[in-house]
C-alpha positions in Angstrom: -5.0 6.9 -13.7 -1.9 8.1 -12.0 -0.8 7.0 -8.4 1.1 8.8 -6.1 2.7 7.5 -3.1 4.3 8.7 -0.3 5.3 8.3 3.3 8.6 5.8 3.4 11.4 6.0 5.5 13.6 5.0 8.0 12.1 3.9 11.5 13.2 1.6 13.9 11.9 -1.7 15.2 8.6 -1.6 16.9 8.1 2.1 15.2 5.2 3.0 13.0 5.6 4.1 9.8 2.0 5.9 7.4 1.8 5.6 3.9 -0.2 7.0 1.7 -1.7 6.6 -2.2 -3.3 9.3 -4.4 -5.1 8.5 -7.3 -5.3 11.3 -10.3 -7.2 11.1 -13.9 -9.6 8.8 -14.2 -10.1 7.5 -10.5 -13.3 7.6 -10.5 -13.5 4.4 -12.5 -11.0 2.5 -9.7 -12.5 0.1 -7.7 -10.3 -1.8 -5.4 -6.9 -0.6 -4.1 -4.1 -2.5 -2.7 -0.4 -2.3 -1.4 2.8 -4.3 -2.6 5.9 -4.6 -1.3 9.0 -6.2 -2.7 12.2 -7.2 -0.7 15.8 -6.6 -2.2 16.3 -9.8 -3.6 12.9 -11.2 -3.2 9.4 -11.4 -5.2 6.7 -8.5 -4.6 3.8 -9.8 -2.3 0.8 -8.7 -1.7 0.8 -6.8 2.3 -3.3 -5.7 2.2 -6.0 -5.1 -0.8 -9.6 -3.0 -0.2 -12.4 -3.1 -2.1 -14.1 -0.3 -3.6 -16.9 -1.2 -0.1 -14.4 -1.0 2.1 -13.7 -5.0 2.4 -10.1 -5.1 3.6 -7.8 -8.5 3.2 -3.9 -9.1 4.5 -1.2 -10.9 3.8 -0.2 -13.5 6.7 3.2 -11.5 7.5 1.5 -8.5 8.5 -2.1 -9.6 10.0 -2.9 -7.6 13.1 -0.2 -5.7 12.7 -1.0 -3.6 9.3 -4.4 -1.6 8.3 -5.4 -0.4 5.1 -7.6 1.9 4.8 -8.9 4.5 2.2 -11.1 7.7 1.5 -13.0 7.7 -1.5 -13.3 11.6 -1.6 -9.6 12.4 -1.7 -8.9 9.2 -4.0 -6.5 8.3 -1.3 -5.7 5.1 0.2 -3.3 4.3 3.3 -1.2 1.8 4.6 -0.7 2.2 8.7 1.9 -0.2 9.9 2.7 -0.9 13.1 5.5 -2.9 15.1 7.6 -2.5 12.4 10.3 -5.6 12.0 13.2 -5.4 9.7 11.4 -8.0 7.6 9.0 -5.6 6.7 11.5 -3.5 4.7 11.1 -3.2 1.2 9.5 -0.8 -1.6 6.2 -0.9 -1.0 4.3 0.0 -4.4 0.0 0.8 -4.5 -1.9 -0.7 -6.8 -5.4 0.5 -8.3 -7.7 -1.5 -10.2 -9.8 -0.2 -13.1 -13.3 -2.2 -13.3 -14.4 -0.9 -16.7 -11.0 -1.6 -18.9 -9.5 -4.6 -16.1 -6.5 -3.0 -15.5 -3.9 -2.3 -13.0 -2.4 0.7 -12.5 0.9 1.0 -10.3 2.5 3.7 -8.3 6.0 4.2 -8.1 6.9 3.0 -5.2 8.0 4.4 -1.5 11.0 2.9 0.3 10.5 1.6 3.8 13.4 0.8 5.9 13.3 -1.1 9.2 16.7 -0.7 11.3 18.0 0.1 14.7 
């Protein structure tokens, strides 16, 4: 399984930024998806996860504020982030989980800056 993201940048407070995750190989075996971000200087944490039935969960920092989301026929799933704080900037990596061998792919990351 290969993951592709995309969709970082710069944007300024309160902005909205759109990421995206493509899943390649063997994603038909993936069941639930997730994003990641890690802080310079700071542990990755988890922002949302999805189950392979859509089942979505957050982390606090980003409740109401962040949706994931994901289409199962383009292998694809998305972050949308809204009112954007500089706290929220970070790498923010995708993660896919393989049911039948239990184990985590990674993508390689997308930057997301928050600053006026």
């Amino acid at each position: 399984v290969q993951l592709q993201a995309s969709g970082g940048g710069l944007v300024q407070p309160g902005g909205s930024l759109r990421l995206s995750c493509a899943a390649s190989g063997r994603s038909y075996e993936i069941t639930a998806m997730a994003w990641y971000r890690q802080a310079p200087g700071k542990l990755r944490e988890l922002v949302a996860h999805i189950t392979s039935d859509g089942s979505t969960s957050y982390g606090d920092s980003v409740k109401g504020r962040f949706a994931i989301s994901r289409d199962n026929a383009k292998n694809t799933v998305y972050l949308q982030m809204n009112s954007l704080k500089p706290e929220d900037t970070g790498v923010y990596y995708c993660k896919a989980f393989e049911l039948s061998t239990m184990i985590d792919y990674w993508g390689q990351g997308t930057e997301v800056t928050v600053s006026s």
